[in-house]
ZARO-801766 format. One record per residue: residue number from 1; residue in one letter; x, y, z of N, C-alpha, C, O in turn. Coordinates in Angstrom, 3 decimals, always signed. Layout:
<nodes>
+-----+---------+----------+----------+----------+----------+----------+----------+----------+----------+----------+----------+----------+----------+
: num : residuo :     n_xx :     n_yy :     n_zz :    ca_xx :    ca_yy :    ca_zz :     c_xx :     c_yy :     c_zz :     o_xx :     o_yy :     o_zz :
+-----+---------+----------+----------+----------+----------+----------+----------+----------+----------+----------+----------+----------+----------+
: NUM :       A :        X :        Y :        Z :        X :        Y :        Z :        X :        Y :        Z :        X :        Y :        Z :
...
+-----+---------+----------+----------+----------+----------+----------+----------+----------+----------+----------+----------+----------+----------+
</nodes>
This chain:
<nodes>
+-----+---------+----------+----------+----------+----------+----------+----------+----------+----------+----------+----------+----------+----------+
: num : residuo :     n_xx :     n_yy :     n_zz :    ca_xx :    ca_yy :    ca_zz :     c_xx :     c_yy :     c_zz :     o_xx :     o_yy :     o_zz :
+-----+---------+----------+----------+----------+----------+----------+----------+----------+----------+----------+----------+----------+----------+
:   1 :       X : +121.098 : +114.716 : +165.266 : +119.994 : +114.996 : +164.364 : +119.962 : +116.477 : +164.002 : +120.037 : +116.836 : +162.827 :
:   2 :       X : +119.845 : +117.387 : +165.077 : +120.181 : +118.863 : +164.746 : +120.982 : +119.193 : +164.154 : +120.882 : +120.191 : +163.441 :
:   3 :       X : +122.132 : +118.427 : +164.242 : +123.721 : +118.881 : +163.518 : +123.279 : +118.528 : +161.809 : +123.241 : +119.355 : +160.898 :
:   4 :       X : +123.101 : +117.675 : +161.755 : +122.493 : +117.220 : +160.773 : +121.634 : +118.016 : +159.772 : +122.072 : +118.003 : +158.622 :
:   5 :       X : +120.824 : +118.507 : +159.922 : +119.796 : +119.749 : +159.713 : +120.575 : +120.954 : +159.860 : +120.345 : +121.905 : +159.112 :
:   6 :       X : +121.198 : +120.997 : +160.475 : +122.100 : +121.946 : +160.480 : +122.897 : +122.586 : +159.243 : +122.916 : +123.597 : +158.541 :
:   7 :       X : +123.624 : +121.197 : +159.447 : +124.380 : +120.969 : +158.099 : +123.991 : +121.236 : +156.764 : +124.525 : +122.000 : +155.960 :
:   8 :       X : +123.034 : +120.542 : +156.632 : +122.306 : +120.604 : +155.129 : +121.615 : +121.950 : +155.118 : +121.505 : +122.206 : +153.919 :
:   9 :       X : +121.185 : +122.768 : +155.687 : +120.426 : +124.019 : +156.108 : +121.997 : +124.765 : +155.372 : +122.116 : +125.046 : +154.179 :
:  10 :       X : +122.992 : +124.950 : +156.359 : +123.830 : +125.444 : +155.802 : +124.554 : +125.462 : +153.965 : +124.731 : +126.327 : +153.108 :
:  11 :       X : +124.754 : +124.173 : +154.067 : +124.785 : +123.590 : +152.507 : +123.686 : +123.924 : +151.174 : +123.778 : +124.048 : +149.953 :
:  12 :       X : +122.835 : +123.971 : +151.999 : +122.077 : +124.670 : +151.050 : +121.878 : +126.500 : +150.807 : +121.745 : +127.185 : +149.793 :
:  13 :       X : +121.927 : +126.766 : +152.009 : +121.988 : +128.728 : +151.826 : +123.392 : +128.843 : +150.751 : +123.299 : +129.514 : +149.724 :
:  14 :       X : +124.187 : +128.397 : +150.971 : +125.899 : +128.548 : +150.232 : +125.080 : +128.024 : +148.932 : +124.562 : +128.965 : +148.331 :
:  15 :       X : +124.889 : +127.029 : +148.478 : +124.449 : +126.886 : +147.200 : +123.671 : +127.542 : +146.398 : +123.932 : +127.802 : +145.223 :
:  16 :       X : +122.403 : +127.923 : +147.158 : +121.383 : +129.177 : +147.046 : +122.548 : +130.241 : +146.108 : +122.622 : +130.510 : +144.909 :
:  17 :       X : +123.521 : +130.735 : +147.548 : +123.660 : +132.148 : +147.708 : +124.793 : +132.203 : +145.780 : +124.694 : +132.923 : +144.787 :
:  18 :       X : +125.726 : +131.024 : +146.154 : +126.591 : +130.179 : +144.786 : +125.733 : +130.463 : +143.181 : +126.252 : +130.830 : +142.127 :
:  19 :       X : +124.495 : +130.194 : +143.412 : +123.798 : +129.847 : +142.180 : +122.985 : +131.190 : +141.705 : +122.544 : +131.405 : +140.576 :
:  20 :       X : +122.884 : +132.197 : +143.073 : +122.086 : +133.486 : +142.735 : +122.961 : +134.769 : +142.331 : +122.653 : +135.761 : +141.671 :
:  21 :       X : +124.356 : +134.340 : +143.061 : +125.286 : +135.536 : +142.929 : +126.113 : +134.969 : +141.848 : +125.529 : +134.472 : +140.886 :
:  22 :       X : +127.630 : +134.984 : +141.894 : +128.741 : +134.276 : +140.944 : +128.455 : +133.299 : +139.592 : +128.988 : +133.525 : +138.506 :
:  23 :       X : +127.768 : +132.468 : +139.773 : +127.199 : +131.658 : +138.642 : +126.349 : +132.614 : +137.932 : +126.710 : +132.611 : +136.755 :
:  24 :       X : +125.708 : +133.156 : +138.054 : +124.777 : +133.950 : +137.280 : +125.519 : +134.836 : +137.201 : +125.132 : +135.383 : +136.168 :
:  25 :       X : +126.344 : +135.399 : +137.562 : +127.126 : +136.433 : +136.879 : +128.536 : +136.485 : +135.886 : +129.145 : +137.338 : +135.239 :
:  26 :       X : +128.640 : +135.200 : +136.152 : +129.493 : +134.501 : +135.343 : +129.405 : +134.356 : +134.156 : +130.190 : +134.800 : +133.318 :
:  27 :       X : +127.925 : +133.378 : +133.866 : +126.984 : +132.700 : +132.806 : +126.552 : +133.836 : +132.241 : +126.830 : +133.912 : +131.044 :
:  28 :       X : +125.846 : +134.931 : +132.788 : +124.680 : +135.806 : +132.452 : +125.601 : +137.293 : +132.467 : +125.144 : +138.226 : +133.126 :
:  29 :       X : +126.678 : +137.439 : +131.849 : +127.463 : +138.766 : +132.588 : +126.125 : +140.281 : +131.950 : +125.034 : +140.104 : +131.409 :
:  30 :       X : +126.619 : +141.255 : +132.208 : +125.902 : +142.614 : +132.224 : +126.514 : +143.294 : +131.080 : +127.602 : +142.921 : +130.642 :
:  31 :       X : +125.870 : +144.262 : +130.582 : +126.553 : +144.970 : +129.441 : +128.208 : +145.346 : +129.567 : +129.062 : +145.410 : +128.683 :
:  32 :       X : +128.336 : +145.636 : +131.503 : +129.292 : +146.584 : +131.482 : +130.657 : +145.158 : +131.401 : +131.856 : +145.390 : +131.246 :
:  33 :       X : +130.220 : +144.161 : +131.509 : +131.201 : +142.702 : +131.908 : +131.467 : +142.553 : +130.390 : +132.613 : +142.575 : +129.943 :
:  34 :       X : +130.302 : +142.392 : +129.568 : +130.324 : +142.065 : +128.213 : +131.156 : +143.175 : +127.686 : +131.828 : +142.771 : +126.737 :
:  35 :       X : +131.382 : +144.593 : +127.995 : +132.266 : +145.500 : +126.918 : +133.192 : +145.070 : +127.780 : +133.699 : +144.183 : +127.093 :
:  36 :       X : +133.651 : +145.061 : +128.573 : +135.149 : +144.744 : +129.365 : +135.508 : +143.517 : +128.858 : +136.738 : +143.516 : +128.797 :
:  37 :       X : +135.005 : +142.329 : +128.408 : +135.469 : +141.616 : +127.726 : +135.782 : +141.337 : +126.223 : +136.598 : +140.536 : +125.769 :
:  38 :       X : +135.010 : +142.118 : +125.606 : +135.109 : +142.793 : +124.278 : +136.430 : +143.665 : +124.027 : +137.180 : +143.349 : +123.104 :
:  39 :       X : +136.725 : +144.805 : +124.883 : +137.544 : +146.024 : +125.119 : +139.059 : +144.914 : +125.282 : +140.057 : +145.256 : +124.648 :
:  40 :       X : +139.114 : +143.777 : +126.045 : +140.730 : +142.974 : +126.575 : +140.862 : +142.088 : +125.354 : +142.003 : +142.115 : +124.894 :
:  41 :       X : +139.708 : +141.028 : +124.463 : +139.980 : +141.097 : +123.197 : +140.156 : +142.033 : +122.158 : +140.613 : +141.732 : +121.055 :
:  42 :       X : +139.961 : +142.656 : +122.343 : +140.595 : +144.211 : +121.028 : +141.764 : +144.242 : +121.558 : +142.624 : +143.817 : +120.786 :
:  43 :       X : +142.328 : +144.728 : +123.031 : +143.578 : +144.675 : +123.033 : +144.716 : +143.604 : +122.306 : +145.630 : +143.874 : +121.527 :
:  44 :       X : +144.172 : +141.927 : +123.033 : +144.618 : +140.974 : +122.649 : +144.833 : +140.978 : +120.715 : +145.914 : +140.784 : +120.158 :
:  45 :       X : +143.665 : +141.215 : +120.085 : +143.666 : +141.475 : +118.745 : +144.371 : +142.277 : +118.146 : +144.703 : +142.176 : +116.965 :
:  46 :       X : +144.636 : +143.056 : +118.818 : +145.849 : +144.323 : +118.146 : +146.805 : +144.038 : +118.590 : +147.590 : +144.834 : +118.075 :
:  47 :       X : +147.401 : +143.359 : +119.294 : +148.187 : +142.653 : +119.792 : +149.133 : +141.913 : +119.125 : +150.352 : +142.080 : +119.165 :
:  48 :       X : +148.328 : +140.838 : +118.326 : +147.835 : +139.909 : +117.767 : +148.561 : +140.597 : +116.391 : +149.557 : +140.128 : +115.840 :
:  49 :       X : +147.977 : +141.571 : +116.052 : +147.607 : +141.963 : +114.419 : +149.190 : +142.909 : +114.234 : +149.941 : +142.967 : +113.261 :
:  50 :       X : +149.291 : +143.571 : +115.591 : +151.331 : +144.399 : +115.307 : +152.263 : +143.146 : +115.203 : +153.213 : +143.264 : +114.430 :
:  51 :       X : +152.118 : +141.916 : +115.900 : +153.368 : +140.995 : +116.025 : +153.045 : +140.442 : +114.727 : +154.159 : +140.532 : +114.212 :
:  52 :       X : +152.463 : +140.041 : +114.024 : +152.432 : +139.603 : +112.598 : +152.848 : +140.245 : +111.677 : +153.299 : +139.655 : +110.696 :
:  53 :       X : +152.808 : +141.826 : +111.743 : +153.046 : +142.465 : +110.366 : +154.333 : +142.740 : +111.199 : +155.270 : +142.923 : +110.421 :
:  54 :       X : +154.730 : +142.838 : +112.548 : +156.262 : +143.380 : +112.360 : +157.142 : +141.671 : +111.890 : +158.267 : +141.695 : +111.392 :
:  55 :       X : +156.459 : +140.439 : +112.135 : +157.439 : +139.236 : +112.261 : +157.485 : +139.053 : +110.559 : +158.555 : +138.756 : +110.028 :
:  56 :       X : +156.018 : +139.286 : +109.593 : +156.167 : +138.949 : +108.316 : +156.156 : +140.232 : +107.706 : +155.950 : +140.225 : +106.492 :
:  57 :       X : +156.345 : +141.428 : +108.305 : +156.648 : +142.470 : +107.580 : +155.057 : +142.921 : +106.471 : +155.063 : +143.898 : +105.723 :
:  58 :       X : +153.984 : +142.083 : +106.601 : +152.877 : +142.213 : +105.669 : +151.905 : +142.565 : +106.989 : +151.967 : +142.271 : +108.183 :
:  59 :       X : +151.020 : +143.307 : +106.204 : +150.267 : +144.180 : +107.039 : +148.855 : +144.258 : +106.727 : +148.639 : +145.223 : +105.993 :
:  60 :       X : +147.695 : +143.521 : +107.047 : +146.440 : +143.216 : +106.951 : +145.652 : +144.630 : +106.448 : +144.748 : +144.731 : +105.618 :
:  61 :       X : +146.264 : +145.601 : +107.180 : +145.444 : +147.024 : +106.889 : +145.531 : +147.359 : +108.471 : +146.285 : +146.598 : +109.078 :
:  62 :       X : +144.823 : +148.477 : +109.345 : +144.776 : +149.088 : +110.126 : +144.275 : +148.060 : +110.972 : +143.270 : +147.416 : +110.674 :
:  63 :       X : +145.184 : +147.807 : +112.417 : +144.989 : +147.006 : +113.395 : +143.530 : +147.175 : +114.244 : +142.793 : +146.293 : +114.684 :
:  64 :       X : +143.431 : +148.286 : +114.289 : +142.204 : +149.136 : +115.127 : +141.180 : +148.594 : +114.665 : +140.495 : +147.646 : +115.051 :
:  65 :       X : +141.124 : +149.325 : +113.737 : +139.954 : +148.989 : +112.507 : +139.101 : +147.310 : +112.119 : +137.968 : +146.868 : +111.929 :
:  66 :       X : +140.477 : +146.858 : +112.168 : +140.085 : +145.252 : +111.850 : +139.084 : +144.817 : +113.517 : +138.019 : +144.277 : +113.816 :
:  67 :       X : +139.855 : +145.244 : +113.973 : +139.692 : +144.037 : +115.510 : +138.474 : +145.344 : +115.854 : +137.479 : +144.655 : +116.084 :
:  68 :       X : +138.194 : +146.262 : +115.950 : +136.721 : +146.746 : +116.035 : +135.810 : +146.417 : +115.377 : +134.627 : +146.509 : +115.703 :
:  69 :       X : +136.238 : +145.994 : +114.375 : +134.725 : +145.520 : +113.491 : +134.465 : +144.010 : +114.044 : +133.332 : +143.676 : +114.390 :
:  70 :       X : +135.863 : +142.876 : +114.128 : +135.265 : +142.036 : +114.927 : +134.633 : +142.007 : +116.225 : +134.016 : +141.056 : +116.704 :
:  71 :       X : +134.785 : +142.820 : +116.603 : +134.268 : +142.879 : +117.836 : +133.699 : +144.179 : +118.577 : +133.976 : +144.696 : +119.659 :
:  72 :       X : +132.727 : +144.520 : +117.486 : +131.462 : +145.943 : +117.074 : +132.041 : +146.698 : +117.928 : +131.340 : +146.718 : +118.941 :
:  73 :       X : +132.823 : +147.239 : +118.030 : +133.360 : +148.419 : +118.777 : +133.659 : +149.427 : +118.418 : +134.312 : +149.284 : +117.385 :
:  74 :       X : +133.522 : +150.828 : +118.782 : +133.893 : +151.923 : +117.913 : +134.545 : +152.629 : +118.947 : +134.327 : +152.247 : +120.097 :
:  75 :       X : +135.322 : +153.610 : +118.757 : +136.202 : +154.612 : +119.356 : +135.468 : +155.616 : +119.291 : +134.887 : +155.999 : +118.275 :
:  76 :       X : +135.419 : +156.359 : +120.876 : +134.543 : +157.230 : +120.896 : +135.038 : +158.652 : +122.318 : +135.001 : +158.227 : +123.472 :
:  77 :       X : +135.331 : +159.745 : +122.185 : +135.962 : +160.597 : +122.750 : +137.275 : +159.983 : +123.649 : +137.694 : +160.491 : +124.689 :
:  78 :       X : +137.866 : +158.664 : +122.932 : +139.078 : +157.901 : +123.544 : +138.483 : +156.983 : +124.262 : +139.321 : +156.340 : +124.895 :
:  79 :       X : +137.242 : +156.582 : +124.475 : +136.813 : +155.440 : +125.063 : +136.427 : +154.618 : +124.120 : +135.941 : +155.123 : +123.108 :
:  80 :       X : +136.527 : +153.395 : +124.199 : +135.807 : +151.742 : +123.167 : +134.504 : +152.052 : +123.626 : +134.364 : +152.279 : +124.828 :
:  81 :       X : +133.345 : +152.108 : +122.726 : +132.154 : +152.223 : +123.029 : +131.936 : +150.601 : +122.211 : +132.683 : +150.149 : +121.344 :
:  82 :       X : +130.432 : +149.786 : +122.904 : +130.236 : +148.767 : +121.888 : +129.183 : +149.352 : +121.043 : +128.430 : +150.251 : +121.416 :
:  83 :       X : +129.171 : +148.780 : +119.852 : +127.811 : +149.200 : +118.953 : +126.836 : +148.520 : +118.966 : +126.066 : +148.853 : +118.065 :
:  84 :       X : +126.277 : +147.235 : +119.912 : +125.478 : +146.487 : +120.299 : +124.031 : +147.053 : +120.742 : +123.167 : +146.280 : +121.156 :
+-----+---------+----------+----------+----------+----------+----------+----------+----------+----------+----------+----------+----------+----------+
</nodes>
């Protein structure tokens, strides 16, 4: 019976601890999670935007430029600042 109570006592603090820490930070990230994920798509996007104009030789306009505006970012003393 104790083990029992035990058990579920335990099972539940881990779920608690599951649902207050990692999940919510996952779901709910922070400004600084949200520009770090912003900042690895810009990379990915410029990325993205050199292998096209070197494979079709055509060139959208400035790689930077494009993929900051999708993704409100501005360049700022060499750091990605967001404009959010």
């Amino acid at each position: 019976m104790i083990g029992r109570v035990l058990t579920i006592a335990i099972l539940l603090a881990a779920g608690y601890w599951y649902w207050t820490g990692p999940y919510q930070k996952q779901h709910n990230p922070d400004s600084k999670q949200q520009l770090q994920r912003a900042i690895e798509g810009m990379r990915e996007c410029i990325r993205g935007k050199n292998y096209k104009a070197g494979a079709t030789g055509v060139s959208e306009g400035n790689a930077e430029e494009i993929c900051a505006e999708k993704f409100n970012l501005y360049l700022y003393e060499g750091e990605w600042r967001s404009s959010q």
